[in-house]
Rosetta silent file (secondary structure, phi, psi, omega in degrees, C-alpha in Angstrom):
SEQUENCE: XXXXXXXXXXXXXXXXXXXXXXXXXXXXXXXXXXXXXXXXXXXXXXXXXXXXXXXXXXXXXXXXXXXXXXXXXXXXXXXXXXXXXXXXXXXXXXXXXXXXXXXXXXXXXXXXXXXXXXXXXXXXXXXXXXXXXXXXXXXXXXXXXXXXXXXXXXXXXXXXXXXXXXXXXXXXXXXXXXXXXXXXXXXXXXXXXXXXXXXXXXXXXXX
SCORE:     score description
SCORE:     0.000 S_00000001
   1 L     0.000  111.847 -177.417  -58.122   78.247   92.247 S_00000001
   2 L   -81.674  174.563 -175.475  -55.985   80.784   93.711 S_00000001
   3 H   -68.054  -14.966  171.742  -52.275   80.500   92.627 S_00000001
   4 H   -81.377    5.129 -165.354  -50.978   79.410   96.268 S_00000001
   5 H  -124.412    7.553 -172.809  -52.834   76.563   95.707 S_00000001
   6 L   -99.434   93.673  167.867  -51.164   75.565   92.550 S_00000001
   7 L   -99.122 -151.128 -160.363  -48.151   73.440   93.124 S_00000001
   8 H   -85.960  -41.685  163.427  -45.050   73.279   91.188 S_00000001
   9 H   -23.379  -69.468 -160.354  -46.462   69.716   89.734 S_00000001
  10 H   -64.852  -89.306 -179.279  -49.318   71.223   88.585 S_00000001
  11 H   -30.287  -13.678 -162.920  -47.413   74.284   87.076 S_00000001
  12 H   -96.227  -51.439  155.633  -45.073   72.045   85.292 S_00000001
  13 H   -36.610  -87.378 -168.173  -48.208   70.037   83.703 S_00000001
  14 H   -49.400  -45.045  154.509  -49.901   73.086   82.632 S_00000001
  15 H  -136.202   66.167  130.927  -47.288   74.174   80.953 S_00000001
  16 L    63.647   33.978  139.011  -46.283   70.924   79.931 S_00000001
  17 L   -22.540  -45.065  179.284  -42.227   72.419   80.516 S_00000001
  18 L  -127.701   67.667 -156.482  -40.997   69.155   80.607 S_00000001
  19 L  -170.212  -48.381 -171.750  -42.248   68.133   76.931 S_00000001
  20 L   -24.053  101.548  150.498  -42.927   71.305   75.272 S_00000001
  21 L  -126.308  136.914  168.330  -42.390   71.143   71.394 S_00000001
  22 E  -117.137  132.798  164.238  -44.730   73.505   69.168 S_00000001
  23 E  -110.057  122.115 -178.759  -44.103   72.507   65.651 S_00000001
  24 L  -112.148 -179.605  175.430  -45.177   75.926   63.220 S_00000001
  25 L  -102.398  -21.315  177.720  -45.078   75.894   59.822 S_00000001
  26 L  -119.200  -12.197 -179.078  -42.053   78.405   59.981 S_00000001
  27 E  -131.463  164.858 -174.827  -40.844   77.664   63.734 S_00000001
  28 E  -133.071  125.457  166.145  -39.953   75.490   65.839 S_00000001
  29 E   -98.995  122.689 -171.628  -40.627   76.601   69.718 S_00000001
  30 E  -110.500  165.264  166.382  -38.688   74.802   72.611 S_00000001
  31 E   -55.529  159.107  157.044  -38.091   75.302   76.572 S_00000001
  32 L   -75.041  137.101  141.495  -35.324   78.006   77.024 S_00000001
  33 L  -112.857 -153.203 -166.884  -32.530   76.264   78.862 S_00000001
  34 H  -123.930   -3.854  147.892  -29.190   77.100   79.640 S_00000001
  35 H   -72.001  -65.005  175.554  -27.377   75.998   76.368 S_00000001
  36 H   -23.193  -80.915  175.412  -29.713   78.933   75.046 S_00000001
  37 H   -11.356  -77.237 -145.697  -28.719   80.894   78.087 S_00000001
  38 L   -93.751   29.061 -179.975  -24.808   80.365   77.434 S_00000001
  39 L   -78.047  108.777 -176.455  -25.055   80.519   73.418 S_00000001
  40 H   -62.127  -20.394 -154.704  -22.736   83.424   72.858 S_00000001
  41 H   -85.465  -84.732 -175.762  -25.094   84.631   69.814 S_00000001
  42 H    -9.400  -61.676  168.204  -27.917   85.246   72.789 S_00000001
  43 H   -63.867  -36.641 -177.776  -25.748   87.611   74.752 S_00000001
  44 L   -70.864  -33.482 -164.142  -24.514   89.348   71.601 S_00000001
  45 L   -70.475  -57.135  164.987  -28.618   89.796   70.462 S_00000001
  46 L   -52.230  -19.680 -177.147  -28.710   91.615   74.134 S_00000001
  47 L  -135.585   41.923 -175.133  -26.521   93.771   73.430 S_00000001
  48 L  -115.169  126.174 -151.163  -27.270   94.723   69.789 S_00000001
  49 L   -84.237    2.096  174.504  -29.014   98.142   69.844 S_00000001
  50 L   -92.863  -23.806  166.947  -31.195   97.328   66.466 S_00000001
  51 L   -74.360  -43.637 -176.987  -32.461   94.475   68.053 S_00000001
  52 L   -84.598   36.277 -177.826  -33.142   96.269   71.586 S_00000001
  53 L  -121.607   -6.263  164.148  -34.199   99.239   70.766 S_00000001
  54 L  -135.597   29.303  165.854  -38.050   98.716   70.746 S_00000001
  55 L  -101.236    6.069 -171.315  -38.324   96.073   73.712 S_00000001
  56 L    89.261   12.832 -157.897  -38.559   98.082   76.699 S_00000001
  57 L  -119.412   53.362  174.990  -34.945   97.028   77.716 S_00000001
  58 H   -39.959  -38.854 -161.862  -33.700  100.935   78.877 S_00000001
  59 H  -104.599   26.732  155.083  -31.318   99.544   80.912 S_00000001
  60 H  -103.017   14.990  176.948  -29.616   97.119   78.348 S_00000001
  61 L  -108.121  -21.098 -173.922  -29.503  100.524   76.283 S_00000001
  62 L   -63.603  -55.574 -178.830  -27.690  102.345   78.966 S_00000001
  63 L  -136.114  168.108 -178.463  -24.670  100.153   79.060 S_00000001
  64 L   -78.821  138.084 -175.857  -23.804   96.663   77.384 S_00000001
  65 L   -54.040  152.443  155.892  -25.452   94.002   79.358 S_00000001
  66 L   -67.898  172.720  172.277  -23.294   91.116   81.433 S_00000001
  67 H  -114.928   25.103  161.721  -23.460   87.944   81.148 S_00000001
  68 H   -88.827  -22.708  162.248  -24.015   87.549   84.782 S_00000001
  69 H  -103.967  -35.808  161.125  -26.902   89.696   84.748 S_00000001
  70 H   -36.881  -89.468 -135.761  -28.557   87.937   81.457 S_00000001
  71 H   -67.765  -32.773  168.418  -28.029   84.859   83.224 S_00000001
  72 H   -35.836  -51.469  173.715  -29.642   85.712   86.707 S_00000001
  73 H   -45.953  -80.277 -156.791  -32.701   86.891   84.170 S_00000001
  74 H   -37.911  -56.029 -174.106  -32.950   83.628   82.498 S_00000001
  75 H   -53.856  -34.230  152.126  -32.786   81.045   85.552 S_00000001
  76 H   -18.455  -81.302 -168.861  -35.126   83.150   86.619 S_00000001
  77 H   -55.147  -45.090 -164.292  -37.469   83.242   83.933 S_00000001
  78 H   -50.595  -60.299 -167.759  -36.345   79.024   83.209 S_00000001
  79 H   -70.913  -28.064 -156.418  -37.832   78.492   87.235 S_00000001
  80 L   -69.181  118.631  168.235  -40.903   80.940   87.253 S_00000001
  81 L   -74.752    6.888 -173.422  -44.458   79.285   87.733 S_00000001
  82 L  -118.089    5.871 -165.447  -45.476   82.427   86.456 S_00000001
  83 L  -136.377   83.878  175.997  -43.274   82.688   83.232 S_00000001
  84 E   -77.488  123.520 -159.685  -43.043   79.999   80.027 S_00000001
  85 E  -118.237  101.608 -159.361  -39.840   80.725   78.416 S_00000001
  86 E  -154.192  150.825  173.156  -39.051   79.431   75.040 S_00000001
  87 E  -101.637 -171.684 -176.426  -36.538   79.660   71.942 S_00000001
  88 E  -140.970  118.702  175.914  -37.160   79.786   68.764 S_00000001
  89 E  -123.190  169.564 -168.420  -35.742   77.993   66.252 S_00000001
  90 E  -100.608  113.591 -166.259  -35.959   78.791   62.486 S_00000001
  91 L   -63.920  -20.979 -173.601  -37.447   75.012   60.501 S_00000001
  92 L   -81.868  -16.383  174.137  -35.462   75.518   57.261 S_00000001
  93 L  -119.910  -43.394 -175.087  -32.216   75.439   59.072 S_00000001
  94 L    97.103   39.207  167.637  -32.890   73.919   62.934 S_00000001
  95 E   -86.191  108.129  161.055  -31.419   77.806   63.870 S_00000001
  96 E   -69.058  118.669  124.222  -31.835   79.732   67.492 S_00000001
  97 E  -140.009   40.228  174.252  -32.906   82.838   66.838 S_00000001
  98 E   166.007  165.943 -159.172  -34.926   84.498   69.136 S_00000001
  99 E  -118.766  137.749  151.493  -36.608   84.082   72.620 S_00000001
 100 E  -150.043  153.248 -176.326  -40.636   84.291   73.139 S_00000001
 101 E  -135.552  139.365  164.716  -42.518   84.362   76.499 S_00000001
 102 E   -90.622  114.738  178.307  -45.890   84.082   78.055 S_00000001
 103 E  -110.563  170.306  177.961  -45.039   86.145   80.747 S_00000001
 104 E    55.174   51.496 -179.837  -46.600   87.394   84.091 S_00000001
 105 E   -66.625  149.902  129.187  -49.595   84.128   83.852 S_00000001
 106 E   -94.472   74.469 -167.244  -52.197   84.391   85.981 S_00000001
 107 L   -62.482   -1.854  175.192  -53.722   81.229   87.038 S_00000001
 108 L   -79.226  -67.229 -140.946  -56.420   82.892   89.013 S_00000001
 109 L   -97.320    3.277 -177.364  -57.724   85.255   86.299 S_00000001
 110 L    73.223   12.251 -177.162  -56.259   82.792   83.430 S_00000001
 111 E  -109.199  178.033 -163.234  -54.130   85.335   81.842 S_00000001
 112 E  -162.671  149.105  142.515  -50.560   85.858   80.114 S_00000001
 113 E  -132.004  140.116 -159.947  -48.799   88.773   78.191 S_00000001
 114 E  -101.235  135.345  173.822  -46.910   87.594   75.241 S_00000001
 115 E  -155.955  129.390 -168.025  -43.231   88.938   74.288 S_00000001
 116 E  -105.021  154.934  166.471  -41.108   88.177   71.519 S_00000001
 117 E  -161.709  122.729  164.078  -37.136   88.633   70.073 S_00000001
 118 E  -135.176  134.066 -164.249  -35.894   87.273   67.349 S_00000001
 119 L  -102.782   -3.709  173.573  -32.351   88.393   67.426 S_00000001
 120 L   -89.821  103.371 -178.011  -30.880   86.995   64.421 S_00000001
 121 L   -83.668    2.125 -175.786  -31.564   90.120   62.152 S_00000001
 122 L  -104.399   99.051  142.367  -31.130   88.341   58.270 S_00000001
 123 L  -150.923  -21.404 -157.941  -33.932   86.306   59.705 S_00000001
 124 L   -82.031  168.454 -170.178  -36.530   89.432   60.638 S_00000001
 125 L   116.896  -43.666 -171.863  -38.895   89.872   57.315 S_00000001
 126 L   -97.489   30.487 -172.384  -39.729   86.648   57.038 S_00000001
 127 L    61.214   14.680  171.484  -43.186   86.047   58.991 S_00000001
 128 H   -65.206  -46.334  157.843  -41.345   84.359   61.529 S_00000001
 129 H   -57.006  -27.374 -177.249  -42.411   86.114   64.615 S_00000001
 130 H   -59.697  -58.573  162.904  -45.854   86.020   63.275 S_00000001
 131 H    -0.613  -80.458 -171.852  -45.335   82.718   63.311 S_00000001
 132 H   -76.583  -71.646 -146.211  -43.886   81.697   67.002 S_00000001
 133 H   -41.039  -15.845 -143.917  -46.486   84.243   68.307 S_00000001
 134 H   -82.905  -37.952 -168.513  -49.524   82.638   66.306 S_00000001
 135 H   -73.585  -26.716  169.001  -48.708   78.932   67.428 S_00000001
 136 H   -63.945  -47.118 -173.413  -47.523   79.785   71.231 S_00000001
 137 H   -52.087  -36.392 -172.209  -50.968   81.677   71.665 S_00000001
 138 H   -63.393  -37.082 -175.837  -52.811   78.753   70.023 S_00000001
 139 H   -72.098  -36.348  171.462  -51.236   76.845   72.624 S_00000001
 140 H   -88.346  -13.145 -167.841  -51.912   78.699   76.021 S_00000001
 141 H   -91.387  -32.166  165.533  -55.640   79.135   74.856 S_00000001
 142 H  -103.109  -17.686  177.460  -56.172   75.247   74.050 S_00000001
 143 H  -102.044  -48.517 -161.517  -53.673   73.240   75.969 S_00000001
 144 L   -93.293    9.422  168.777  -52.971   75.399   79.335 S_00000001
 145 L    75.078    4.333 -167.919  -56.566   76.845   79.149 S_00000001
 146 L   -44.197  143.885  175.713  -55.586   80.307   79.258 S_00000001
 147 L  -103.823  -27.887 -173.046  -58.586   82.591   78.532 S_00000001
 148 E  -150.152  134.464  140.560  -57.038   85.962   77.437 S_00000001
 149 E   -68.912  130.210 -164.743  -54.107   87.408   76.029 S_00000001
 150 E  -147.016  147.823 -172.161  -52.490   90.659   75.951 S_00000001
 151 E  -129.704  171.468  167.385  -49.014   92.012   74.235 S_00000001
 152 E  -153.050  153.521  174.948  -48.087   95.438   74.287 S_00000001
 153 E  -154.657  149.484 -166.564  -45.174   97.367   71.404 S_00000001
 154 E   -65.321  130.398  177.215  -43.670  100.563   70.933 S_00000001
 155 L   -38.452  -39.961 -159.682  -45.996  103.104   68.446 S_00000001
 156 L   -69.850   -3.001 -151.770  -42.042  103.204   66.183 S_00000001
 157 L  -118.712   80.716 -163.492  -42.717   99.145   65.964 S_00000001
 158 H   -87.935  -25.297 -171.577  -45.459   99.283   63.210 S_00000001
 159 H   -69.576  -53.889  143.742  -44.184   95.846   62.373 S_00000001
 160 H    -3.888  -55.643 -179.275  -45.150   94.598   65.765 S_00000001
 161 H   -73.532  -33.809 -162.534  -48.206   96.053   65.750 S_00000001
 162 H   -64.401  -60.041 -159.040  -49.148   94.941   62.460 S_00000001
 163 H   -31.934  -58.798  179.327  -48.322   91.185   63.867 S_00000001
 164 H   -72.662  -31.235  166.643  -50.982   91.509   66.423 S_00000001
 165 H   -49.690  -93.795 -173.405  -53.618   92.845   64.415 S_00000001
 166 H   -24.245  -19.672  177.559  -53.384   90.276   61.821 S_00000001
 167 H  -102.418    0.085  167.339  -53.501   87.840   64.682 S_00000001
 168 H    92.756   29.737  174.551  -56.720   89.089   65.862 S_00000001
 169 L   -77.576  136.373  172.580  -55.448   91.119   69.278 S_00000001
 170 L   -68.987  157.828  141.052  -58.242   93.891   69.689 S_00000001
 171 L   -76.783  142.605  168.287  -56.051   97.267   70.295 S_00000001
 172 L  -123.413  -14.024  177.264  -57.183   98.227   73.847 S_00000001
 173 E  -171.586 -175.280  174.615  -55.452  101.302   74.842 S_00000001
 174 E  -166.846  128.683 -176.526  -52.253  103.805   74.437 S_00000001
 175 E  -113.261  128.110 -173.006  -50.468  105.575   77.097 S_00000001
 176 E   -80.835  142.125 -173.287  -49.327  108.471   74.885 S_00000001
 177 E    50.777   26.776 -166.923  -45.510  109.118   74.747 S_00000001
 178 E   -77.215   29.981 -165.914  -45.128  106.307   77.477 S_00000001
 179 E  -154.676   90.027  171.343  -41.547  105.161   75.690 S_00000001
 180 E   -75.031  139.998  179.831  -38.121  107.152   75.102 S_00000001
 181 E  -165.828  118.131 -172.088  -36.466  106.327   72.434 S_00000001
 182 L    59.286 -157.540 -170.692  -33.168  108.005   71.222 S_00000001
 183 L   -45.166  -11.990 -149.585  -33.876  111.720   71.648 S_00000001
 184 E  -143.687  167.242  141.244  -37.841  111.666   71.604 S_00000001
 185 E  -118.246  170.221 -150.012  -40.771  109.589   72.717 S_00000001
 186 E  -122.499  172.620 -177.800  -43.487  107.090   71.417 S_00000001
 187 E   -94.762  124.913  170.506  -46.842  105.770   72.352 S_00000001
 188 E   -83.816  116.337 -150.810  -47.302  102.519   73.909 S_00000001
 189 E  -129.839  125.220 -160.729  -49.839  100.707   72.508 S_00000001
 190 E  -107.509  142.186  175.387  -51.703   97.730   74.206 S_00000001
 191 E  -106.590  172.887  159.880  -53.520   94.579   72.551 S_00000001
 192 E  -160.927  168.283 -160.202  -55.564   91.874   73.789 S_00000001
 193 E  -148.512  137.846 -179.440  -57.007   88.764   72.564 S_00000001
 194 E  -143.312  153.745 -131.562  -59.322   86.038   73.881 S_00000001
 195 H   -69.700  -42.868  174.962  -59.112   82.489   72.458 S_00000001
 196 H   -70.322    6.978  158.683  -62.351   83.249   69.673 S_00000001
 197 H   -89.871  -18.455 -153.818  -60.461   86.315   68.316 S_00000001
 198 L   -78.497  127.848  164.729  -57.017   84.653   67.881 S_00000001
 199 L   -91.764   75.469 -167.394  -56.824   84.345   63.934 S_00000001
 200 L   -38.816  135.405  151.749  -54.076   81.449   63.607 S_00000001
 201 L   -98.007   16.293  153.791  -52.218   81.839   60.347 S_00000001
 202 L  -107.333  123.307  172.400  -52.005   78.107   60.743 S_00000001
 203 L   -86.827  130.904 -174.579  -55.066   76.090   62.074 S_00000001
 204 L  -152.204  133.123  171.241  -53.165   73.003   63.727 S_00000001
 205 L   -68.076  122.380  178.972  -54.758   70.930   66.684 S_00000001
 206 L  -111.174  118.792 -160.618  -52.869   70.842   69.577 S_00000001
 207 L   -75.964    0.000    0.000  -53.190   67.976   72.176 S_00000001
């Protein structure tokens, strides 16, 4: 089934957008909407250079982002059959604090690449990203059938990297010094995962 042949029904079903709760043991993942969107602590996240400084997001580094260009991203991203868009809240409080995405899907070849922020920094530390990432992946590989996964994070991101290991992404490649950052540059380093590698740290059944 090529993707023109896929209508917006059918995208909306697969992934199940207008339903969507993943219950984690440390997160709680939701649709992105546009109370996220217009949440001043989002735009402020965007333009905070310890959070943005190992996402790939040059040209939020150049100058401080708008919020007219954020939101043109999000409604994007909110409408995209090719891009599930979700917040993250933190379960001990019922907190937004951070965005994760399967982005770029491919319903032909069955694929996604997964990318996370959690922008609240007295939150990073606490296995939370590990988290969101372990239960969204669990999620495209048994409910939207996805067959393979792939993330990719800056060499200076060890924590990042670490994430995906632990979650059973193979390393698959490195384009050396593919990343400036501040004065110098880093290695970009890419993972992938297919659904009998992913190492959950929760096992939880998903309908």
């Amino acid at each position: 089934m090529t993707l023109t042949n896929i209508d917006t029904d059918e995208i909306t079903r697969r992934l199940g957008r207008d339903r969507l709760i993943l219950n984690a043991a440390k997160t709680k993942l939701v649709p992105f909407t546009s109370i996220h969107r217009d949440d001043p602590k989002y735009l402020s996240w965007l333009r905070d250079y310890e959070v943005i400084k190992t996402l790939g997001l040059p040209e939020y580094l150049v100058k401080p982002a708008s919020y007219k260009t954020i939101a043109s991203y999000c409604d994007d991203l909110i409408h995209s059959p090719t891009n599930l868009f979700l917040a993250i809240y933190d379960n001990t409080d019922e907190t937004f604090i951070g965005t994760i995405k399967a982005g770029h899907i491919n319903w032909y070849s069955s694929t996604a690449d997964i990318g996370i922020m959690i922008g609240d920094r007295t939150r990073w530390g606490k296995g939370l990203a590990k988290d969101g990432i372990s239960i969204l992946c669990q999620y495209l590989f048994e409910s939207t059938k996805l067959r393979r996964l792939t993330a990719g994070a800056m060499s200076n991101n060890p924590a990042m990297c670490s994430i995906f290991d632990t979650l059973g992404f193979k390393q698959e490649g490195i384009l050396r010094k593919q990343d400036r950052f501040e004065n110098s540059y880093c290695d970009h380093i890419y993972f992938g995962c297919f659904a009998n590698e992913l190492r959950p740290v929760h096992i939880k059944k998903l309908a």
